[in-house]
Backbone as JSON, one array per atom type, in Angstrom:
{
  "sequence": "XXXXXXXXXXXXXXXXXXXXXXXXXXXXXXXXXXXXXXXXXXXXXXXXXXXXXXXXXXXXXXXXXXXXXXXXXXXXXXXXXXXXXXXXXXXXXXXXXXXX",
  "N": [[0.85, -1.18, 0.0], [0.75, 2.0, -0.68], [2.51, 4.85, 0.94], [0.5, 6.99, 1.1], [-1.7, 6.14, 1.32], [-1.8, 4.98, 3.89], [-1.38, 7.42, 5.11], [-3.64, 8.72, 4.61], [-5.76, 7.0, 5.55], [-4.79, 7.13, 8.87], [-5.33, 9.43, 9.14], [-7.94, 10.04, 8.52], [-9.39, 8.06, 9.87], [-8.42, 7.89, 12.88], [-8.77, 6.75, 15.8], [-9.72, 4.14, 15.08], [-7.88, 3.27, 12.73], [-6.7, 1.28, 12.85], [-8.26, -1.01, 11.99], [-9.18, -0.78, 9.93], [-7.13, -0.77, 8.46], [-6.37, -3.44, 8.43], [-8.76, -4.9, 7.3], [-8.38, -4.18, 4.91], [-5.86, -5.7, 4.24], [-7.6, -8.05, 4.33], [-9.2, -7.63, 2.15], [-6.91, -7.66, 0.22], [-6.14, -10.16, 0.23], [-8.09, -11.66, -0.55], [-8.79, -10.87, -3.06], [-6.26, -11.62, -4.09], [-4.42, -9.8, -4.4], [-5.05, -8.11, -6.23], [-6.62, -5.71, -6.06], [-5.96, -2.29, -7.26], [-4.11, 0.31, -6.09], [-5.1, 2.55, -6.9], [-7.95, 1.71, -6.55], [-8.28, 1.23, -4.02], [-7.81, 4.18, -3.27], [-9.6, 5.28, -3.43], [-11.83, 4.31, -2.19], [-11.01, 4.87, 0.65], [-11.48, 7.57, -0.17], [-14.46, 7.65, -0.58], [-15.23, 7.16, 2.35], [-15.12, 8.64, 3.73], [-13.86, 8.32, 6.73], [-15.5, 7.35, 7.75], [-15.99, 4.02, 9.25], [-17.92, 2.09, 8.82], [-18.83, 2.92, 6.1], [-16.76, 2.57, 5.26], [-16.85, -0.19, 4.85], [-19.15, -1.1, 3.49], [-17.66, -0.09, 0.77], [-16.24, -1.59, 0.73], [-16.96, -3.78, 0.14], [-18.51, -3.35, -2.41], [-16.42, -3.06, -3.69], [-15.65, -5.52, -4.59], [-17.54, -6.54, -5.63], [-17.87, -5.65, -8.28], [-15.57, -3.27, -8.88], [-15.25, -1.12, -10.16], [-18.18, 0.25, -10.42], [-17.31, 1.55, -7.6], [-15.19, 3.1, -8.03], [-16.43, 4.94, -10.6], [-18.04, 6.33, -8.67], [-16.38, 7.94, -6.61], [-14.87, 9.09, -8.73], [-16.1, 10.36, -10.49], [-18.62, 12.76, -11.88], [-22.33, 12.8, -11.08], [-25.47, 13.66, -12.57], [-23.55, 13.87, -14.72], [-21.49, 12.71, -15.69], [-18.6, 13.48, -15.48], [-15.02, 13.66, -15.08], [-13.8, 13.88, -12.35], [-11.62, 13.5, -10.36], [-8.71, 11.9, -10.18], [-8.06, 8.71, -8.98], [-5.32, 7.3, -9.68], [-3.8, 9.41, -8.54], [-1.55, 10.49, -6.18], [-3.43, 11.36, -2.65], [-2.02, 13.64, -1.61], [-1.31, 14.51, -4.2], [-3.74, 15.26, -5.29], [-4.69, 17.08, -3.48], [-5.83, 16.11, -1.13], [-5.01, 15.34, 1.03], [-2.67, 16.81, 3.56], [0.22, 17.98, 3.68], [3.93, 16.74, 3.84], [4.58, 15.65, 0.62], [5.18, 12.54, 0.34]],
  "CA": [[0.0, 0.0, 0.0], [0.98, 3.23, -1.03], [2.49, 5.64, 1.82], [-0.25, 8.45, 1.26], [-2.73, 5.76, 1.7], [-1.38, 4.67, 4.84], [-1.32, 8.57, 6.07], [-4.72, 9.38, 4.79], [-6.19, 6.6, 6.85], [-5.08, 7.4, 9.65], [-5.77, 10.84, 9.23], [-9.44, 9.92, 8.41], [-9.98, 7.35, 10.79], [-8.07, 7.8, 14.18], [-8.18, 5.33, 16.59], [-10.49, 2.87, 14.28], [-7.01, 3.43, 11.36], [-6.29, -0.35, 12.16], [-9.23, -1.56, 11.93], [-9.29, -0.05, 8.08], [-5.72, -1.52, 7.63], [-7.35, -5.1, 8.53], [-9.65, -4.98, 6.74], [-7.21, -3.68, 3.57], [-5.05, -7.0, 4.25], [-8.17, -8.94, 4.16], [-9.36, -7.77, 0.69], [-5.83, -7.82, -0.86], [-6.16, -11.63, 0.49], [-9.78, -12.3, -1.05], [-8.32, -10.71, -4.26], [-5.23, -12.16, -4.34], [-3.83, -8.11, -4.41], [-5.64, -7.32, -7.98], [-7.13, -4.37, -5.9], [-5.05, -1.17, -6.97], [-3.5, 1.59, -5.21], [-6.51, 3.52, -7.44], [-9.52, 1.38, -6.02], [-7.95, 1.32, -2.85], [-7.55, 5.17, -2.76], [-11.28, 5.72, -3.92], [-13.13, 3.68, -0.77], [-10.99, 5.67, 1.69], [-11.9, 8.85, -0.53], [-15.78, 7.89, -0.21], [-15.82, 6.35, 2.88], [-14.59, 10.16, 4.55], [-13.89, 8.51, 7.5], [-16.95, 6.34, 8.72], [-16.07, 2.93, 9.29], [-19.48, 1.6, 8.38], [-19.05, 3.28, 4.8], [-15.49, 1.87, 3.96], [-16.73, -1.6, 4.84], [-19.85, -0.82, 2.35], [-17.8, -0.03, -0.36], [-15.04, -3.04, 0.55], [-18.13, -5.27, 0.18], [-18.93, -2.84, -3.31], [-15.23, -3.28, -4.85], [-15.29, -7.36, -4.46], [-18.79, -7.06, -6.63], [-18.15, -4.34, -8.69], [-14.73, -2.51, -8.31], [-16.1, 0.08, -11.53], [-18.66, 1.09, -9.62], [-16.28, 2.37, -6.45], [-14.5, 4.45, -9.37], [-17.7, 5.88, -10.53], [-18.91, 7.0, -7.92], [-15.51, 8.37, -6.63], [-14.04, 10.04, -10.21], [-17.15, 10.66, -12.13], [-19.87, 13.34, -11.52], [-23.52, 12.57, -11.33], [-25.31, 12.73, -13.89], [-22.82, 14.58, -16.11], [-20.37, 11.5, -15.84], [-16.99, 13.98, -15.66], [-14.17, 12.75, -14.27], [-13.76, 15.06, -11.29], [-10.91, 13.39, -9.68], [-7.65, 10.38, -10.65], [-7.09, 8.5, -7.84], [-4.26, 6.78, -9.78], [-2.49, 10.59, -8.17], [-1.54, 10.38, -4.8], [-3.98, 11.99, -2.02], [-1.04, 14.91, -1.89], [-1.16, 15.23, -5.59], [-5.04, 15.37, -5.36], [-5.05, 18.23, -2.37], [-6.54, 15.99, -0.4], [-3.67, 15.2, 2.63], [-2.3, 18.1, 4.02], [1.74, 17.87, 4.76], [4.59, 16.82, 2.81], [4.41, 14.95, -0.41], [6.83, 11.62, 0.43]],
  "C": [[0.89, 1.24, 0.0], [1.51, 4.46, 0.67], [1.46, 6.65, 2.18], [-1.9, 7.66, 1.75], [-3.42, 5.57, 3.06], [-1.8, 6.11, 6.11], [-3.27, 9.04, 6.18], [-5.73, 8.62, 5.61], [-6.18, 6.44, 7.76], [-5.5, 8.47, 10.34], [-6.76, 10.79, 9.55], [-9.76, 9.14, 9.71], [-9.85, 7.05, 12.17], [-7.99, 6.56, 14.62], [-9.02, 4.15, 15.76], [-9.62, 2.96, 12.88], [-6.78, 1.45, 11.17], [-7.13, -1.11, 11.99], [-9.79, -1.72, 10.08], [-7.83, -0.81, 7.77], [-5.76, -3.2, 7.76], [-7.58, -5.65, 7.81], [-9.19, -4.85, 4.79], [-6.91, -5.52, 3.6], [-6.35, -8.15, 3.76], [-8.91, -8.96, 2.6], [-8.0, -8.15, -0.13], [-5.67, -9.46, -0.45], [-7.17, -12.4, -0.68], [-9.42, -11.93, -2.67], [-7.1, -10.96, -5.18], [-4.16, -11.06, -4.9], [-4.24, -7.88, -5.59], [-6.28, -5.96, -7.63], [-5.96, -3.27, -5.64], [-5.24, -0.22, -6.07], [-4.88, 2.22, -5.47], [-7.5, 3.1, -6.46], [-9.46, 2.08, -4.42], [-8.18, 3.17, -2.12], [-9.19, 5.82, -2.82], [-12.18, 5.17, -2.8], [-12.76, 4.02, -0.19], [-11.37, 6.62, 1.0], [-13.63, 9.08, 0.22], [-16.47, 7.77, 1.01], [-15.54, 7.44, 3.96], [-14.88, 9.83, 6.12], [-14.77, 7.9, 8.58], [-16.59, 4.77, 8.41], [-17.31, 1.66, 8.62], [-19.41, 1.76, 6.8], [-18.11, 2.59, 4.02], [-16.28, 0.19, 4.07], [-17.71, -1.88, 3.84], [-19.33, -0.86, 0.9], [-16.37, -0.59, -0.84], [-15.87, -3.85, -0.71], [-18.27, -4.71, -1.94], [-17.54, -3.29, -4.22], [-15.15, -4.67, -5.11], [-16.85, -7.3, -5.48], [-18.49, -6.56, -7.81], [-16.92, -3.23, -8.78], [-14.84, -1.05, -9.36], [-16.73, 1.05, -10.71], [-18.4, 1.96, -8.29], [-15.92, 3.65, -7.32], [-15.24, 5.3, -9.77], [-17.61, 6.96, -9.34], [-17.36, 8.25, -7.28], [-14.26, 9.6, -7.14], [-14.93, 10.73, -10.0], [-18.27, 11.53, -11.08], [-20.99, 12.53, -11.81], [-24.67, 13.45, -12.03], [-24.06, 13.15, -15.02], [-21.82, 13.44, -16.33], [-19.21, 12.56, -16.34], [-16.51, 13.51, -14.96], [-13.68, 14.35, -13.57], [-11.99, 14.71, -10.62], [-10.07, 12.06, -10.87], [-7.5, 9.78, -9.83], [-5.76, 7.75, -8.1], [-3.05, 7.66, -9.15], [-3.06, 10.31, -6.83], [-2.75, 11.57, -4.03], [-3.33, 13.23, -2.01], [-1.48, 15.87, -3.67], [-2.62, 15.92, -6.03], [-5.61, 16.84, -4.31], [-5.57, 17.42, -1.42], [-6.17, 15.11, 0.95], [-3.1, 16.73, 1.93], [-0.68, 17.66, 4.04], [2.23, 17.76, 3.99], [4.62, 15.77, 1.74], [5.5, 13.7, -0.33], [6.02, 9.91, -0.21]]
}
């Protein structure tokens, strides 16, 4: 996993960060690691932080990992791509500190 991933969940999630890094290990298990840095960076993007939401849209990338991205990138309805998460949280504005 990606360092910025690492920072932004514990940023987001405080004392419930390992509980999200668990839960990480246990999809890159169930997927045999086919889930990228991208997906990966898109269910902490949506999940801003609520435990309940990342595990929603764990459960959503193992059906479906498109629809994470959607919803994530892409406006509604206009379907623009608002965001990359293939760029780091830094590169995105969306961690604060230094870019490493």
């Amino acid at each position: 996993m990606a360092l910025d991933i690492y920072q932004k969940i514990e940023n987001d999630f405080g004392e419930r960060a390992n509980e999200v890094h668990e839960e990480l290990k246990v999809l890159d298990a169930k997927t045999k690691g086919m889930i990228s840095n991208r997906i990966i960076r898109a269910i902490v993007y949506l999940s801003n932080g609520d435990v309940s939401t990342f595990h929603e849209k764990v459960k959503l990338a193992q059906v479906d990992w498109r629809d994470v991205l959607m919803q994530a990138e892409y406006s509604y309805p206009e379907n623009e791509r608002l965001r990359d998460f293939d760029k780091t949280f830094y590169e995105l504005g969306l961690l604060k500190g230094k870019n490493t």
